[in-house]
C-alpha positions as CSV (number, residue, x, y, z in Angstrom):
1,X,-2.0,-11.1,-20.9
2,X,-2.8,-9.4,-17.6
3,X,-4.4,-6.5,-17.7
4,X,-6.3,-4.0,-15.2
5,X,-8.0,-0.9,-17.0
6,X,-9.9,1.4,-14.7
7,X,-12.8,3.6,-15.4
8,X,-15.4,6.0,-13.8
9,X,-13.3,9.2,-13.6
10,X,-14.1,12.5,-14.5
11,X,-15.4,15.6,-12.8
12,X,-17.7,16.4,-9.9
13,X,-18.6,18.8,-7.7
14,X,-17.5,19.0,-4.2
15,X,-20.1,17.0,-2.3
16,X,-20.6,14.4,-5.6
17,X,-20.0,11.3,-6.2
18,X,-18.1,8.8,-8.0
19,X,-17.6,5.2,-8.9
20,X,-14.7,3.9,-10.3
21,X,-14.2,0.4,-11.9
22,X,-11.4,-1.7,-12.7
23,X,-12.2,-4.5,-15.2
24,X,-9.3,-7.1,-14.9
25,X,-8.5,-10.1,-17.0
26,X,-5.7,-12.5,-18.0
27,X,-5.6,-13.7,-13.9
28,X,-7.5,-15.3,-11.0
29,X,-8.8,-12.3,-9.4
30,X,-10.4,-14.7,-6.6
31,X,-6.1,-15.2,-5.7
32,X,-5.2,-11.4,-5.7
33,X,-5.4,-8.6,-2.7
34,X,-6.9,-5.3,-4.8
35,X,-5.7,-1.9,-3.6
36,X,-6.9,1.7,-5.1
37,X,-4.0,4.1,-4.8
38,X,-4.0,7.8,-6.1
39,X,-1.4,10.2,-6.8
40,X,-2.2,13.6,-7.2
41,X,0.3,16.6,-9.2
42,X,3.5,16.7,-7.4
43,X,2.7,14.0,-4.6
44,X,3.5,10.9,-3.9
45,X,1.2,8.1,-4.9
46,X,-0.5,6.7,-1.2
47,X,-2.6,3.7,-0.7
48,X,-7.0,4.8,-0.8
49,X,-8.4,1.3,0.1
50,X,-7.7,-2.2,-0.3
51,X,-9.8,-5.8,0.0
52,X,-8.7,-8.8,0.6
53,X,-8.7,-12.1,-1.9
54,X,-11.6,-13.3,0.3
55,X,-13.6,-10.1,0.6
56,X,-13.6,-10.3,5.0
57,X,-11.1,-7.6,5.4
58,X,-10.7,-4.3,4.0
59,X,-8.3,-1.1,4.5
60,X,-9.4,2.2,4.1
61,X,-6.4,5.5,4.6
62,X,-8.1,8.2,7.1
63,X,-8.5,10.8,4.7
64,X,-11.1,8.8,3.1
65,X,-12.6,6.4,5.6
66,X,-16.6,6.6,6.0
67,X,-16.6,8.6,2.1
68,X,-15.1,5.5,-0.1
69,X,-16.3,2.1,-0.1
70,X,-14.3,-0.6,-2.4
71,X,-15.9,-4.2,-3.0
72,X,-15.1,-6.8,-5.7
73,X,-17.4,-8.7,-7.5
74,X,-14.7,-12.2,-8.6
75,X,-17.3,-13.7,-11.0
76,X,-17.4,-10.4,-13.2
77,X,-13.4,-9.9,-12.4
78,X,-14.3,-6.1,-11.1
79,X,-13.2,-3.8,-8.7
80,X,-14.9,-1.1,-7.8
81,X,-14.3,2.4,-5.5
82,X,-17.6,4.5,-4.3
83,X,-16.6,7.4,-3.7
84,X,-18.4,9.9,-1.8
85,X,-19.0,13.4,-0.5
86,X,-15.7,14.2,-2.2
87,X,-13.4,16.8,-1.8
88,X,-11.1,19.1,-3.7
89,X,-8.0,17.4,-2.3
90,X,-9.8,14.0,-3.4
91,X,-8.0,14.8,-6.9
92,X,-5.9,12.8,-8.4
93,X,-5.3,9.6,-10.9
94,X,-6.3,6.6,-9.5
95,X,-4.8,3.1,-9.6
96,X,-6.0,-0.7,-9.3
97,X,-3.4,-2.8,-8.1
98,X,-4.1,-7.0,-7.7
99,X,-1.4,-8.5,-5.3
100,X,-0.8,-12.1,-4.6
101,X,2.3,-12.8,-3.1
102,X,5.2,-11.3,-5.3
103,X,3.2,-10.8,-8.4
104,X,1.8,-7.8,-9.0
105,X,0.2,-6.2,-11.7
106,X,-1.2,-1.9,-11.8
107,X,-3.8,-0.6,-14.3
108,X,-3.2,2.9,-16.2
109,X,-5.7,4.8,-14.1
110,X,-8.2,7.2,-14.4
111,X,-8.5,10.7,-13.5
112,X,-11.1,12.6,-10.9
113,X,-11.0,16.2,-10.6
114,X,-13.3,17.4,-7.7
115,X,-13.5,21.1,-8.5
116,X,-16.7,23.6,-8.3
């Protein structure tokens, strides 16, 4: 069965860090586009960064570009989101998503509360 469960969440200072992982089975990973997206109380879920199947391209929204860094490592099937100097409006539950063509498949995320 496919499955995506993330980890890493929890909460931090403003300024901290955090790395989430997403530990995926039941699928090729090496086939699959993998996107973070977060949603935070009352908003809409937006896409954080993606990679490509290949690993040569990544995406990154503004509000996080040059803090967050995602990379893959296919052999361990993870995906993984460094997330740094964050920010109060950095909280929210985030989600892995794998893509390849039509198929899609979303983990049950994990929360990260920047607060002081």
């Amino acid at each position: 069965q496919e499955k995506l469960v993330e980890s890493g969440g929890g909460l931090v200072q403003p300024g901290g860090s955090l790395r989430l992982s997403c530990a995926t089975s039941g699928f090729t990973l090496d086939l699959y586009t993998i996107g973070w997206f977060r949603q935070a109380p009352g908003k809409e879920r937006e896409g954080v960064a993606c990679i490509s199947s290949s690993e040569d391209s990544t995406y990154y929204a503004h509000s996080v570009k040059g803090r967050f860094t995602i990379s893959r490592d296919n052999a361990k099937k993870m995906v993984y989101l460094q997330m740094n100097s964050l920010k109060p409006e950095d909280t929210a539950g985030y989600y892995c998503r794998s893509t390849y063509y039509n198929i899609d498949y979303w983990g049950k995320g994990t929360l990260v509360t920047v607060s002081s």
